[in-house]
Structures are given as C-alpha cells and as structure tokens.
C-alpha positions as CSV (number, residue, x, y, z in Angstrom):
1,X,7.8,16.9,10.3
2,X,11.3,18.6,11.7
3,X,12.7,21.4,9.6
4,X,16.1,20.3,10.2
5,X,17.3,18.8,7.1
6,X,19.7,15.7,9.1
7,X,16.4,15.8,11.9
8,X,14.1,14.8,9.4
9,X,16.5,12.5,7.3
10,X,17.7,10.3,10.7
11,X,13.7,10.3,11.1
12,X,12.5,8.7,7.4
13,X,15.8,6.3,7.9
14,X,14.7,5.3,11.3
15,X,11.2,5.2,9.8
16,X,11.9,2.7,6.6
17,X,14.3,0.4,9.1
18,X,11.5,0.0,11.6
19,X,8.4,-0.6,9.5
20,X,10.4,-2.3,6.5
21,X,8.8,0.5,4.2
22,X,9.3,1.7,0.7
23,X,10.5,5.3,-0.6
24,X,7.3,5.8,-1.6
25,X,5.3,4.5,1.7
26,X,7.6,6.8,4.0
27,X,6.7,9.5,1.7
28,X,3.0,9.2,2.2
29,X,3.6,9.0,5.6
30,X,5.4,12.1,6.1
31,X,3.8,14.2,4.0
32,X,6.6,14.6,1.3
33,X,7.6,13.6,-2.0
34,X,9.5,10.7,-3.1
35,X,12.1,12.7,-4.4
36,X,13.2,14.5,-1.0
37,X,12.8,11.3,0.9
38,X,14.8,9.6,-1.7
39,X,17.9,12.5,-1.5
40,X,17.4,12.4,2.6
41,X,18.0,8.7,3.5
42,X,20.8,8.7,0.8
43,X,23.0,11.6,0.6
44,X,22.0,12.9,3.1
45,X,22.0,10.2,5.6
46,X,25.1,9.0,4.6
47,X,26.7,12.1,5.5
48,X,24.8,12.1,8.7
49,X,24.8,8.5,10.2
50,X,26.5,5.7,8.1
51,X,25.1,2.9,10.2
52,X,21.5,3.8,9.8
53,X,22.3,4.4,5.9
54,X,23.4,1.1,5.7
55,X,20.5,-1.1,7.5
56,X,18.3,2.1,5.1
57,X,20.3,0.8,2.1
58,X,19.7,-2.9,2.7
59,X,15.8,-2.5,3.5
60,X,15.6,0.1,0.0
61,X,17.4,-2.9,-2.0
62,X,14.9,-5.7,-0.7
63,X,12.3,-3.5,-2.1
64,X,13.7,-3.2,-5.5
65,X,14.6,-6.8,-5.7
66,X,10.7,-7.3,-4.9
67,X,9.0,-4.2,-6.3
68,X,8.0,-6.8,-9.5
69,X,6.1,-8.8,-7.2
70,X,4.4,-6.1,-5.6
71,X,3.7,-4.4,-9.1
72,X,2.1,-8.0,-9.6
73,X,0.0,-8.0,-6.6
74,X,-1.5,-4.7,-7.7
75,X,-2.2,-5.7,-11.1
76,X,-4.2,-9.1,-9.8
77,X,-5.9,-6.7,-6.7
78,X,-7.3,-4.2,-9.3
79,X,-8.2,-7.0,-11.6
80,X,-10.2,-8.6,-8.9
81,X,-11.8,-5.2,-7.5
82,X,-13.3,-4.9,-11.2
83,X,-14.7,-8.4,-11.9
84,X,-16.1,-8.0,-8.1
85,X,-17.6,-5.0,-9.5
86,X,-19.1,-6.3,-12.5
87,X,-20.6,-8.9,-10.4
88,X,-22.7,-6.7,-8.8
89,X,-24.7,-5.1,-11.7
C-alpha cells in the first residue's frame, strides 16, 4: 500500500468505484482498518479529487441503502452452514 496519504486515498476510491465494494471490503483488501479507509475516500478524497469522491460517494450510499439485505443474507448463510452441519452428525 503507498505511504502517501492522497496516493493511497485516489487508490481505495478508484478501488470501491471499480469493484462496487464496501468500506469494509476495500479494507480487507488493503490491509487497513475501516476507519482510515473511511477518513481517506471522504475527507480526504474530497480534498484530493471531487470527481472520484463523487462516483465514491454514490457507490458508499448504494451500500448503505442495501447493507440490510446483505446483513440478511448473512443471517440466512450462517443459518444454513449450521443445519448443514447438524446434518452430518
């Protein structure tokens, strides 16, 4: 990962745009924590390159308008991991 701050945050914004990902998933990805990816593609991104905060801005609010069905999907997955499981015994 670059050590320059507006490197790295141009990189996680062009990152999220690209693969349609989530704070969290560009995190994981680049070895950081939700928190400094969160502050890059925001303040500092916006400081940086508004047009890439923008399309960043519009991909992070999809999420959150569908984070409840993901958090659903997860719930049902791990539900159906365990009765899989119990199946097996």
């Amino acid at each position: 990962m670059t050590e320059n701050m507006e490197d790295r945050a141009c990189e996680l914004g062009n990152y999220i745009v690209e693969q349609r990902a989530t704070v969290r998933a560009a995190a994981k990805r680049f070895g950081l924590s939700k928190s400094s990816v969160h502050k890059d593609v925001t303040a500092r991104l916006y400081a940086i390159d508004r047009s890439l905060y923008v399309q960043v801005r519009a991909v992070l609010e999809e999420n959150k308008r569908e984070r409840h069905l993901r958090g659903g999907q997860a719930t049902r997955e791990k539900y159906r991991k365990l009765h899989e499981e119990e199946d097996l015994r």
